[in-house]
C-alpha positions in Angstrom: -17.3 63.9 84.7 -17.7 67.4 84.0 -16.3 68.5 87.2 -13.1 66.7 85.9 -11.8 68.4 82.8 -8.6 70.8 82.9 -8.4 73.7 81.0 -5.4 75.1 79.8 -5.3 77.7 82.4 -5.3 75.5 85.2 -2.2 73.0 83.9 1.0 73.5 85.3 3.1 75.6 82.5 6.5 75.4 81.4 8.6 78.2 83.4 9.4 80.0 80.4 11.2 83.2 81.9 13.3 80.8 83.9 14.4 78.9 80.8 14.9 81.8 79.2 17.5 83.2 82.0 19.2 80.0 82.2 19.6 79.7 78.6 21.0 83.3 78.6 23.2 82.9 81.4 25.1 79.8 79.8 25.2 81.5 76.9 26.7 84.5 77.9 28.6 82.8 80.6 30.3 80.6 77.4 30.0 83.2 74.3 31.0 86.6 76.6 34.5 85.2 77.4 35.3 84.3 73.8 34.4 87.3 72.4 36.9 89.5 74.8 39.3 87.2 74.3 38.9 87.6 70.6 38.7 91.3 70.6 41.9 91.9 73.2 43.9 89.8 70.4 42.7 92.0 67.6 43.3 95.3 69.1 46.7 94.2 70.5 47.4 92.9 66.5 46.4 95.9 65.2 48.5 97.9 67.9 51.9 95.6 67.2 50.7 96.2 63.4 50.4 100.1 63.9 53.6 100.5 65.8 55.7 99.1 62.9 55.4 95.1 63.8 56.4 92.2 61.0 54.0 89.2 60.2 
């Protein structure tokens, strides 16, 4: 029975750095888009704003 036990070394372990890539790419993938969208509406705001534009 000795010859039997499994240390924690010799399990299989969770593929961290590939979860942690994955996670990053979806999150970039869904967060990047949003926040140039968000940013090309300000700065053409503040430019309509700037040249004299009315709310």
């Amino acid at each position: 029975m000795a010859g039997r036990y499994v240390t924690p070394t010799d399990r299989p372990q969770w593929p961290v750095r590939k979860l942690v890539g994955w996670a990053s790419l979806i999150l970039v993938s869904w967060v990047l888009p949003f926040a140039c969208g968000f940013a090309a509406v300000y700065v053409l705001g503040r430019m309509y704003f700037a040249a004299g534009g009315s709310w």
